[in-house]
LUMSETOR-82134 format. One record per residue (C-alpha): x, y, z; residue in one letter. Coordinates in steps of 0.1 Angstrom, whole numbers, plus 5000, padded with zeros to 4 digits. Layout:
REM LUMSETOR-82134
XYZA/...
This chain:
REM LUMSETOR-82134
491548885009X/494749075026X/496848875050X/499949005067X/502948935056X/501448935017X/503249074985X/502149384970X/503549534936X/502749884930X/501149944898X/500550344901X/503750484923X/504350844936X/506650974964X/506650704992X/506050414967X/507650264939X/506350174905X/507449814900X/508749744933X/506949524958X/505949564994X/504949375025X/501549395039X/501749485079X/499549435107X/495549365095X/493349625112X/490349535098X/489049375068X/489149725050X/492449865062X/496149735068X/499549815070X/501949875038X/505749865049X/507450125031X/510749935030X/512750145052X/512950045087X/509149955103X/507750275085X/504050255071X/501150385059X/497450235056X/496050105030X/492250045019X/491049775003X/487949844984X/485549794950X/488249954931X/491249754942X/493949844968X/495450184974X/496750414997X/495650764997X/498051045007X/497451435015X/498851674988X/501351775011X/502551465017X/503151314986X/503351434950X/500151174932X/497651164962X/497050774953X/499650484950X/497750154937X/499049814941X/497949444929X/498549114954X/501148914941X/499648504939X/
């Protein structure tokens, strides 16, 4: 379970996210999707929660590595 305010390290980085570094879980939307802070000012993107663990998905365009994964820090 994802609750706000949660640690997140990034395991699998690309553009936007960091290998390594760790990031704050935002606002819950539901218990699928939620807010990652990016770490610069109150900038996000959602995140999934699913069978395969927690990622965020990105359009090509966006981001170079259309998936950044992460594992909840305990």
């Amino acid at each position: 379970m994802i609750n706000t305010n949660d640690k997140l390290i990034c395991i699998k980085g690309n553009d936007v996210y960091s290998e390594g570094e760790i990031y704050t879980v935002g606002r819950i939307v539901n218990d699928k999707y939620f807010q990652l802070m990016t770490g610069s000012n109150d900038d996000h993107w959602y995140a999934t929660l699913d069978n395969e663990g927690i990622c965020v998905s990105f359009d090509s365009i966006v981001a170079e590595g259309n998936k950044a994964r992460f594992d909840k820090i305990a």
